[in-house]
C-alpha positions in Angstrom: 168.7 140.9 -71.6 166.9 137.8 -70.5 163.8 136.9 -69.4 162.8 133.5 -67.8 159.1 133.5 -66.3 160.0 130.7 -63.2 156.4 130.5 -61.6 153.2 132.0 -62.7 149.7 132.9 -61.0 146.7 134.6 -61.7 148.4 136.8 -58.7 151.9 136.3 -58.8 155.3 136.2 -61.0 158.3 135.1 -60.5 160.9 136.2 -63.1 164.7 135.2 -63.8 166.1 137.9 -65.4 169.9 138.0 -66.9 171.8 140.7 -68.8 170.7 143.7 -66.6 172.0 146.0 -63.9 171.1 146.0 -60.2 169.9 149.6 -60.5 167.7 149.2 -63.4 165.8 146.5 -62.3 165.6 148.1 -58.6 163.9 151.0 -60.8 161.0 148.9 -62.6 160.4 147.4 -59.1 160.3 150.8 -57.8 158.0 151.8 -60.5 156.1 148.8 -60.1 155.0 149.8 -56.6 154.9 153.6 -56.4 154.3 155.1 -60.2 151.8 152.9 -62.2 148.3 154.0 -62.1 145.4 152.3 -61.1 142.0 153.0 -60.6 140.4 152.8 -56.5 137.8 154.6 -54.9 138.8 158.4 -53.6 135.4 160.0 -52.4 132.7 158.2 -51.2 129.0 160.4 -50.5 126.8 158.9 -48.0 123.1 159.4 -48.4 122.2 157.5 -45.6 124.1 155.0 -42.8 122.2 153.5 -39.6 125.0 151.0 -39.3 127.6 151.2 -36.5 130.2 152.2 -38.5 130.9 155.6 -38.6 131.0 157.3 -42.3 135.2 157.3 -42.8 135.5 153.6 -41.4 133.4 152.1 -44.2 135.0 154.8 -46.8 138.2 153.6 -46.2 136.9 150.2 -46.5 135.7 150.7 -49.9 139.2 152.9 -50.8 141.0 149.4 -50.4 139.1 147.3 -52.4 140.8 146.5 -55.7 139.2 147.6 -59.0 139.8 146.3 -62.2 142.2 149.1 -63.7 143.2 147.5 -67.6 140.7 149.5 -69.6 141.0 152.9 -67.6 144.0 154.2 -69.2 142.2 154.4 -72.2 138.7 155.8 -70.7 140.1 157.9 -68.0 142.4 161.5 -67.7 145.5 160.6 -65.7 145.6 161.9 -62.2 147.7 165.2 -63.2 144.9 166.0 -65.5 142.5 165.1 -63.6 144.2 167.7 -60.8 145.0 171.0 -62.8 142.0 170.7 -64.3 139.9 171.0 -61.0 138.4 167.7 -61.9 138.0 166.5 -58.6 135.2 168.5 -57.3 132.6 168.3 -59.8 133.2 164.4 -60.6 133.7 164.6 -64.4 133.0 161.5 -66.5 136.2 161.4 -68.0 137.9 161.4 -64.6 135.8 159.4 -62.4 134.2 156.1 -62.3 130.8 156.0 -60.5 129.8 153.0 -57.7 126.2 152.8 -56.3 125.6 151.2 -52.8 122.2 150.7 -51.3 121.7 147.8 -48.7 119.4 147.7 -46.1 118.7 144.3 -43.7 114.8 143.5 -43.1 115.2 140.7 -41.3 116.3 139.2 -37.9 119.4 137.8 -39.2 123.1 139.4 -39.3 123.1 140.8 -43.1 126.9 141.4 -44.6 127.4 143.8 -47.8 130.2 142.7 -50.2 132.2 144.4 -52.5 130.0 142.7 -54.9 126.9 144.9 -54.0 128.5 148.2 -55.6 127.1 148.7 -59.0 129.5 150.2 -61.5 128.4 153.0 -63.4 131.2 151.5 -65.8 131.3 147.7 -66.5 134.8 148.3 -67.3 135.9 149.2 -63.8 134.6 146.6 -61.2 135.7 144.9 -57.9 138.3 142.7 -58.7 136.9 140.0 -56.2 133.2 139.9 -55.2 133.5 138.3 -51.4 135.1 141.5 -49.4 133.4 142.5 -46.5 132.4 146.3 -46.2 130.0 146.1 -43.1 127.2 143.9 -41.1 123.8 145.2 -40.8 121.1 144.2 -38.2 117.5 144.4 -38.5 116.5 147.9 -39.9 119.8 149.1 -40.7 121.0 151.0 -43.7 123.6 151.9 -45.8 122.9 154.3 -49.1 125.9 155.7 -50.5 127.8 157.1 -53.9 131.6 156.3 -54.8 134.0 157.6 -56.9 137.2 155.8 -58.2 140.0 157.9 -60.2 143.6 157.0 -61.0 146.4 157.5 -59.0 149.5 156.1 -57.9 150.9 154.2 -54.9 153.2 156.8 -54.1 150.0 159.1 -53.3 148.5 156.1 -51.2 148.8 152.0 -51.1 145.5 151.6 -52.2 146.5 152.9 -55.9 149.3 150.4 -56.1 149.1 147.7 -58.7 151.4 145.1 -56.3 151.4 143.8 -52.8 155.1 142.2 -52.7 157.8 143.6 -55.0 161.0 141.7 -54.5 164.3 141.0 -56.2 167.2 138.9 -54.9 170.9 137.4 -56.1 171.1 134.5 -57.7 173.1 132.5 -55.5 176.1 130.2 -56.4 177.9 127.8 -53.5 180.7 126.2 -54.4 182.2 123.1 -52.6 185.9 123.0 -51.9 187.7 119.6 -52.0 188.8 120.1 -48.3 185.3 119.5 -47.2 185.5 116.6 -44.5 181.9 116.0 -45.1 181.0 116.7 -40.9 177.2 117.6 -41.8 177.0 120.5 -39.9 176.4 122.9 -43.2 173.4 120.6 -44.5 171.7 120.7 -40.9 172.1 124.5 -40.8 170.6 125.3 -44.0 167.5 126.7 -44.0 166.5 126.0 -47.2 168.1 122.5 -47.7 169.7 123.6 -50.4 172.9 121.5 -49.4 173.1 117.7 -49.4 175.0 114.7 -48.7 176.7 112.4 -51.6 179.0 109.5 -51.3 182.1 111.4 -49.8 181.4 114.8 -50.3 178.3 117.6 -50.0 176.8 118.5 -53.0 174.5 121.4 -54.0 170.6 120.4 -54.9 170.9 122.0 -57.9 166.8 122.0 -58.1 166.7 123.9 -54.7 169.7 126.3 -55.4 167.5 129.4 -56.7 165.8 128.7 -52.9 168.7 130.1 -51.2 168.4 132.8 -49.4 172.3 133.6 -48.9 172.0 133.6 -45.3 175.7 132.1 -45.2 174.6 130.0 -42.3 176.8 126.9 -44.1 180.5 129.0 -44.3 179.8 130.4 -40.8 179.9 126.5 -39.2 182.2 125.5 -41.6 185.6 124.5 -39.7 187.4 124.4 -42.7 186.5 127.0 -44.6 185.1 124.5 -47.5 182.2 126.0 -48.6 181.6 129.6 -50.4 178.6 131.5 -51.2 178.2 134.0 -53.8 176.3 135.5 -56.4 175.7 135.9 -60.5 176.1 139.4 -61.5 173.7 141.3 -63.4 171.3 138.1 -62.9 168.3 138.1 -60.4 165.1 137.0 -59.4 162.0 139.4 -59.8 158.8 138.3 -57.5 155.8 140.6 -57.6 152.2 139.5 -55.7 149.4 141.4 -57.8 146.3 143.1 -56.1 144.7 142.1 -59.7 143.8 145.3 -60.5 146.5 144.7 -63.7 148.1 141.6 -65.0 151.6 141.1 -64.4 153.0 142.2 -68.0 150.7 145.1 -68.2 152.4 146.3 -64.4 155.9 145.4 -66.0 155.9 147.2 -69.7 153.7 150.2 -67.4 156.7 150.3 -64.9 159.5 150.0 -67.3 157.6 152.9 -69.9 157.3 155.3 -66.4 161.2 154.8 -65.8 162.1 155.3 -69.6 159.7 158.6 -69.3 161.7 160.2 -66.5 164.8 159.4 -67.9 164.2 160.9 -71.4 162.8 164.0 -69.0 166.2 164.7 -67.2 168.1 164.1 -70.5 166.2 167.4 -71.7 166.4 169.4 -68.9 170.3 168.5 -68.5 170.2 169.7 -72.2 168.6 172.8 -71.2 170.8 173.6 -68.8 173.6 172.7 -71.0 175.3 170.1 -68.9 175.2 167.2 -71.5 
């Protein structure tokens, strides 16, 4: 297998991978999404709030705010654990990370609390940006409050999941016949512009060809049937958007470590049950 990184962010990858199956790769991005844990904020206790919002608005608020997650795994019980063991009612250090709120507005103005007013109880596990709004305050009003952040998964809810976008597509190949009468209409469909016009013939942009999005807008005007569009097998492009709660390679070798995990788990039971 290969690996080509084709654009990189703080927030963002975009992979060309070769040598690999559709249904592998759909599996990491499946993974990606759904199974790797991150830590986000699961019970919130409210001491005090004279602010319009009601008590579950600004919970869920704080839920959705990203939290840095790449130390947790080795400071916090996984949410299984954390589960059997009852964990989630008494708050236990070992499952929990502790958030402190307290914010009250004494004066005329419109006062607005950011995700950067929680104070961690672990300096390990923080907001991941500093400038999300929670709520607005007017003069006199108050919001005291506890949080707790755990692990979990995105499959339990969104908020636990590492990635915003997680997307693979073909890499497309077009191929020009010679019985192209060079008419145009295929390089004023495309959507893309993948498709351009040279000398006596169209010609592929080779630096926009990984743009295309294999609509097949170009063979459907074509009145000669001249051009074709198809794909690579086994090669595609991998695009993940990242809440930042995890880098990109930490969400990819988490992902692909989850799919290896379940499928070393049926090999044994199919063992057990004697069908392999």
């Amino acid at each position: 297998m290969q690996v080509q990184v084709l654009e990189k962010t703080p927030n963002s990858v975009k992979l060309y991978i070769k040598g690999v199956s559709l249904h592998v790769l759909n599996s990491i991005r499946r993974a990606a999404m759904s199974e790797v844990p991150t830590m986000a904020i699961d019970y919130v206790i409210f001491i005090e709030n004279s602010s319009v919002f009601y008590d579950e608005y600004i919970a869920h608020r704080l839920g959705l705010i990203p939290l840095k997650s790449g130390a947790a795994y080795d400071r916090y019980r996984s949410p299984e654990e954390c589960a059997e063991a009852g964990e989630k009612r008494v708050f236990s250090a070992d499952c929990f990370a502790k958030f402190d709120l307290e914010v009250e507005n004494p004066s005329n103005g419109i006062l607005t609390v950011y995700s950067k007013d929680l104070i961690p109880g672990d300096p390990q596990v923080t907001p991941v940006y500093d400038n999300i709004p929670v709520a607005k305050l007017i003069k006199g009003q108050k919001i005291k409050l506890e949080a707790f952040a755990r692990l979990g998964r995105g499959k339990e809810h969104v908020k636990w999941s590492p990635v915003t976008v997680a997307t693979h597509k073909y890499v497309p190949v077009i191929t020009v016949k010679d019985s192209c009468t060079l008419c145009g209409k295929c390089i004023d469909v495309c959507p893309r512009k993948v498709l351009l016009r040279e000398s006596s013939k169209v010609v592929v942009d080779e630096s926009k060809i990984l743009l295309c999005i294999l609509c097949k807008l170009c063979e459907e005007v074509c009145n000669t049937h001249s051009i074709k569009v198809s794909h690579r097998e086994n090669e595609y492009i991998l695009y993940l958007e990242l809440t930042g709660s995890l880098g990109a390679k930490a969400v990819l070798v988490e992902a692909a470590n989850i799919v290896l995990r379940k499928l070393d788990e049926l090999e044994s039971k199919l063992k057990g049950l004697g069908v392999i």
